[in-house]
C-alpha positions, -999 to +999 in steps of 0.1 A: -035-370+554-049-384+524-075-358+525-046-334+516-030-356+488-069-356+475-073-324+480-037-318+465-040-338+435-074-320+425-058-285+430-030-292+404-047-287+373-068-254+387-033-244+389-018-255+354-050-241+341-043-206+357-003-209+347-015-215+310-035-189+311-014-159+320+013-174+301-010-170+270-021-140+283+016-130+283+025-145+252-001-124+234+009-091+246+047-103+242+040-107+204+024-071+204+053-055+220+078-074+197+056-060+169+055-027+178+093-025+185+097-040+149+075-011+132+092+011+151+056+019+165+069+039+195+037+053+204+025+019+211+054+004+226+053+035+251+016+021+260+026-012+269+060-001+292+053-001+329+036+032+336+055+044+365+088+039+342+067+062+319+056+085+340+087+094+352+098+111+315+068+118+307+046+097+278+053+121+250+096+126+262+098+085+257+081+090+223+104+112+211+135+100+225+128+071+207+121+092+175+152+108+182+175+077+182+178+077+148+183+111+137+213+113+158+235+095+137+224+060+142+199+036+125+189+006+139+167-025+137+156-047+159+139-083+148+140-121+161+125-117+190+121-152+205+106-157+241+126-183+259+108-187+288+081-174+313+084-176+349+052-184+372+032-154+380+045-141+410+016-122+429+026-093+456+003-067+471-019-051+439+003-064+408+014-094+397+049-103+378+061-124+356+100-128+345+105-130+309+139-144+292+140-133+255+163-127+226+161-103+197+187-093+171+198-059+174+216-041+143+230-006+150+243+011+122+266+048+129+263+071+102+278+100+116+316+108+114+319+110+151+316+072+150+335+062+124+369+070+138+388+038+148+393+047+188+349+050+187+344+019+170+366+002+198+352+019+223+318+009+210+325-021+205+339-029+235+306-016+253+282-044+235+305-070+244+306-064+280+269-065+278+264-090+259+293-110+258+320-110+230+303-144+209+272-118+204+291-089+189+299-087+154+310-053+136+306-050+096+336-024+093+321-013+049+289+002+066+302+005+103+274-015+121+270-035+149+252-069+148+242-078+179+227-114+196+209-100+228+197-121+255+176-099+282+152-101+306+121-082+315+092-082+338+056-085+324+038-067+355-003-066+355-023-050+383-049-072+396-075-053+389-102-067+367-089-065+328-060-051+336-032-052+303+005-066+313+030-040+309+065-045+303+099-029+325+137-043+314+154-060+341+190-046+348+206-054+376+228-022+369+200+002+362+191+022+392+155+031+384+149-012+392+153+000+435+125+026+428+104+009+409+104-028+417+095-039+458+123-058+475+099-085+476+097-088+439+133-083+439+144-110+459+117-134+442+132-133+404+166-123+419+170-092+401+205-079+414+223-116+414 
């Protein structure tokens, strides 16, 4: 028995080194993705999304729907990103995951008339506070935009292949595609649909 707590006791920081690690492994490609989504560098925040969410539209359709977004009568922002934590790696079969809590400050402004009547500004803004909770919502009524305080979740997923870059997939426990593309295993782990 007190071989265990030995050997115990000189596994522990072979595992804090590994945790610290991929959590500044993580952390790194966290700051590039923020960036990219600040530019509004779609191409490059297209690279770093999970690749079987991309390859389900298509590389180039993700590109431009992002593009898109603000030629359709919207213009938004988003800045502040702030990680608030990273879960342990969570290894199963050939990837490995990691569940990422974050903020960022969203600011959707509607420049189209469609939006501007007073039944679409309710209806809007009664969307973004049911998903993210009245206190986060705030709607400047001069330029009609929303201000927005989101708190989300992601997955950082890396295949354990050698050099292998972590990609990035939200977590929505409403969003279908999350059954098709994330095992039950992984699931159940970071308790996706709770």
């Amino acid at each position: 028995m007190k071989y265990f707590f030995g050997w115990l006791l000189l596994t522990l920081p072979l595992l804090t080194v590994a945790q610290t690690a991929d959590e500044s492994a993580i952390q790194e490609r966290l700051q590039a993705y923020y960036e990219a989504n600040e530019s509004k560098d779609w191409e490059s925040v297209v690279d770093m999304l999970y690749q079987p969410l991309v390859e389900m539209a298509s590389r180039d359709a993700l590109v431009q729907m992002f593009n898109d977004l603000e030629g359709n009568g919207m213009v938004f922002e988003m800045k502040g990103f702030e990680t608030k934590k990273v879960s342990p790696v969570f290894v199963h079969e050939d990837k490995r995951y990691a569940e990422i809590a974050y903020r960022s400050d969203l600011s959707l402004q509607f420049t189209s008339e469609a939006y501007k009547s007073s039944q679409m500004v309710e209806m809007l803004q009664a969307n973004f506070e049911k998903e993210y909770g009245a206190d986060n919502v705030e709607h400047e009524a001069a330029t009609n935009t929303f201000l927005v305080n989101a708190d989300k979740v992601m997955l950082a997923i890396q295949d354990t292949g050698a050099d292998s870059p972590w990609r990035f997939m939200e977590l929505d426990a409403a969003n279908p595609l999350n059954e098709k593309l994330i095992p039950e295993a992984v699931s159940k782990h970071f308790k996706v649909n709770d």
